[in-house]
C-alpha positions as CSV (number, residue, x, y, z in Angstrom):
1,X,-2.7,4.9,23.1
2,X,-3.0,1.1,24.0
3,X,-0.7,-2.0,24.3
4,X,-3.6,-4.0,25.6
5,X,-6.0,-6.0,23.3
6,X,-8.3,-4.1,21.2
7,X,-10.7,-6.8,20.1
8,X,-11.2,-10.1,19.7
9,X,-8.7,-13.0,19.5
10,X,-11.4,-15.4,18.5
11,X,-12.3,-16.0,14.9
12,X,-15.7,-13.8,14.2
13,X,-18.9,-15.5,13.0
14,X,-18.7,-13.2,9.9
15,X,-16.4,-12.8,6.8
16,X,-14.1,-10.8,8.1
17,X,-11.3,-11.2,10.9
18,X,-10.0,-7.6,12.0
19,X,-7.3,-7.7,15.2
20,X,-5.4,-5.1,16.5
21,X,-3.7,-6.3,19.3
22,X,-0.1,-7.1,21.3
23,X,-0.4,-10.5,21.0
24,X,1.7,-12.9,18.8
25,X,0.1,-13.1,15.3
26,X,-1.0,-17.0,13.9
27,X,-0.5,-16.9,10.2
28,X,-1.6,-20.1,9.4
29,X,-4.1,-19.5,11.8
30,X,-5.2,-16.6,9.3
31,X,-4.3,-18.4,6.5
32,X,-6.9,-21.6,7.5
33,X,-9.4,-19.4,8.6
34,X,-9.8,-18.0,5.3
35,X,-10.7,-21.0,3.3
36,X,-13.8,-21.4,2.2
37,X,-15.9,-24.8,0.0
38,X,-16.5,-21.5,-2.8
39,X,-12.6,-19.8,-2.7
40,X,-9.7,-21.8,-4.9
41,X,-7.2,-19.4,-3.9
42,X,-5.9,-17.8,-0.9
43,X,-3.3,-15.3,-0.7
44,X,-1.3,-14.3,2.9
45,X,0.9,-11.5,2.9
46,X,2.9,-11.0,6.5
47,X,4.6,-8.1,7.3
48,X,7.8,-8.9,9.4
49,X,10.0,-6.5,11.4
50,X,13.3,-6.1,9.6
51,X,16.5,-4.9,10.6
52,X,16.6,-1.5,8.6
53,X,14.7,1.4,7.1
54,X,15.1,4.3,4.8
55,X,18.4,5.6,5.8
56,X,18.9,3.5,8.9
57,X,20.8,0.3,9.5
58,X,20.7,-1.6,13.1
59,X,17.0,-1.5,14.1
60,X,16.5,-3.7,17.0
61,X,13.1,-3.4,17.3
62,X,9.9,-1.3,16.7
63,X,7.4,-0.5,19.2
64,X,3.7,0.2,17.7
65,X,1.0,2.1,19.4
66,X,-2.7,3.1,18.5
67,X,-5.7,4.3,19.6
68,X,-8.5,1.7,19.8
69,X,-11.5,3.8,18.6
70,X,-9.9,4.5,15.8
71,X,-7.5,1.6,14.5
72,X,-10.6,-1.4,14.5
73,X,-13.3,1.5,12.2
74,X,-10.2,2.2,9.8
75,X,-9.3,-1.5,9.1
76,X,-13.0,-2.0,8.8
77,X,-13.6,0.7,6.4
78,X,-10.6,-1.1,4.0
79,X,-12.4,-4.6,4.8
80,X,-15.9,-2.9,3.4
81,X,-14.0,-1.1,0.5
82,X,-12.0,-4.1,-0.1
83,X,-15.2,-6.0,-1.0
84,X,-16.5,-3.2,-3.2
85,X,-13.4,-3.3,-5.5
86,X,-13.2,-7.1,-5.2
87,X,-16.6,-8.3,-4.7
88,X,-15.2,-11.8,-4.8
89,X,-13.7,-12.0,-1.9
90,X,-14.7,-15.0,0.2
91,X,-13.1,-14.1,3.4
92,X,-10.3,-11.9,4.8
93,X,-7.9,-11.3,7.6
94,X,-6.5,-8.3,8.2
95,X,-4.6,-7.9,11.6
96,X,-1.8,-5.7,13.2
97,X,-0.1,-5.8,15.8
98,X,1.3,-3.0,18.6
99,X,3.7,-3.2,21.2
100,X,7.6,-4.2,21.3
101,X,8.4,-6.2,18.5
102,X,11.8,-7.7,17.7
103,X,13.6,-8.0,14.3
104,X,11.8,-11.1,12.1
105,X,8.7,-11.0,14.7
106,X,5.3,-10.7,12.5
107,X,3.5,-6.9,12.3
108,X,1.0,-7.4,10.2
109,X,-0.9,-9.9,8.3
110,X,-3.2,-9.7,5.6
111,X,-5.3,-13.1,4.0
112,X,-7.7,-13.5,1.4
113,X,-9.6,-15.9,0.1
114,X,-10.8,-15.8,-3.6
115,X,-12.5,-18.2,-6.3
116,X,-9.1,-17.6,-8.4
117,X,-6.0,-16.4,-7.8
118,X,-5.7,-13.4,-9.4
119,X,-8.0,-11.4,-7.5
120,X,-6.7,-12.6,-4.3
121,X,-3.9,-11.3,-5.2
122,X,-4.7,-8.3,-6.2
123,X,-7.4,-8.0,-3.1
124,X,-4.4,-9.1,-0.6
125,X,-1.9,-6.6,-2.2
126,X,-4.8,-3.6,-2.2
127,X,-5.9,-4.2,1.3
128,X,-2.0,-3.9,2.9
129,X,-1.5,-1.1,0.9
130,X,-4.7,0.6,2.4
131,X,-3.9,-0.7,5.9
132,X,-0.2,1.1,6.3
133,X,-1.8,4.4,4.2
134,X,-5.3,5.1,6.6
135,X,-4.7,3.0,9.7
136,X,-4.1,5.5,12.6
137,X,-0.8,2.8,13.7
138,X,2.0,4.6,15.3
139,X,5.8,3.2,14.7
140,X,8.8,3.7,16.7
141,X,12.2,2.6,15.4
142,X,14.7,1.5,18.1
143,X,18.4,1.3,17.1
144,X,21.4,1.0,19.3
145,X,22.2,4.9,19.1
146,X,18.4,5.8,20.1
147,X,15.3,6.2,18.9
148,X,12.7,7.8,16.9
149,X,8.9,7.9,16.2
150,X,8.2,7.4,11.9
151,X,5.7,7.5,9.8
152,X,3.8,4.3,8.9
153,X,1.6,5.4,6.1
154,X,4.7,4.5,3.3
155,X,2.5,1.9,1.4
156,X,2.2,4.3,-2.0
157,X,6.0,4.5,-1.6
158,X,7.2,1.1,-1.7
159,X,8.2,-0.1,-4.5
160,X,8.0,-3.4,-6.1
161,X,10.6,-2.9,-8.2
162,X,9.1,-2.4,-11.3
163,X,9.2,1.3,-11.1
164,X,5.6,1.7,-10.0
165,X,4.8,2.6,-6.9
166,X,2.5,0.1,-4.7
167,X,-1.1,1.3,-4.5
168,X,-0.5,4.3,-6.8
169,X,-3.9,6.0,-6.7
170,X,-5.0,3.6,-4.0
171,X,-7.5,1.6,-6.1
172,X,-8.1,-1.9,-7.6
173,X,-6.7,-2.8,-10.9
């Protein structure tokens, strides 16, 4: 596993920006990058590190480790399926990070850029949900009584509130 930089840190000449990396995460950098003269919406979801989870209160931090082979072709593969199920999709950002993270520091970011808004939300809010459910990401939880690796693939489990869970069936609307 790596907690060295995976890729590049530079925007890519194509329409997709896929970073796996331990460095800090820009969003507006993501967010500005996806703009585009034929997208009227973009979308940003960011994934912060919070200070509990199922069953546990007092996380410190998390620590996040994967294997480079592996994480950049699975974030690609939801970037090309992404584009299938929303083929309006200008551009789109879809970077995680790994290595010791602190409570509020950014994990994960996910931006979109869209003709309307309604896609790009529902492209933004697909594409996390595929990122925590098939990216090979590893998460360990660090609270003042220890520590423990979980699972990160919880995506179809969240719930937004409204009784349905996110990504049920893990495609587009």
């Amino acid at each position: 596993m790596s907690a060295g930089p995976l890729t590049r840190l530079t925007p890519p000449d194509g329409p997709n920006w896929i970073d796996c990396g331990p460095g800090a995460l820009d969003v507006g950098a993501a967010s500005s990058w996806v703009v585009s003269p034929d997208c009227g919406a973009v979308v940003t979801f960011t994934g912060t590190v919070r200070d509990h989870a199922e069953g546990r209160h007092g996380i410190e931090r998390l620590e996040y480790e994967a294997y480079e082979e592996y994480v950049i072709p699975a974030m690609e593969t939801v970037a090309s399926e992404a584009r299938r199920l929303f083929p309006d999709i200008g551009r789109l950002v879809l970077w995680h990070r790994v290595g010791s993270l602190v409570v509020t520091d950014v994990a994960v970011v996910v931006a979109v850029s869209t003709p309307h808004r309604g896609a790009a939300f529902s492209a933004a809010r697909w594409a996390i949900d595929e990122v925590k459910a098939t990216t090979p990401i590893w998460k360990r939880e660090h609270w003042p009584g220890g520590a423990e690796w979980v699972r990160c693939d919880h995506a179809h489990h969240d719930d937004d509130g409204g009784g349905t869970p996110v990504g049920a069936g893990r495609s587009a609307p």
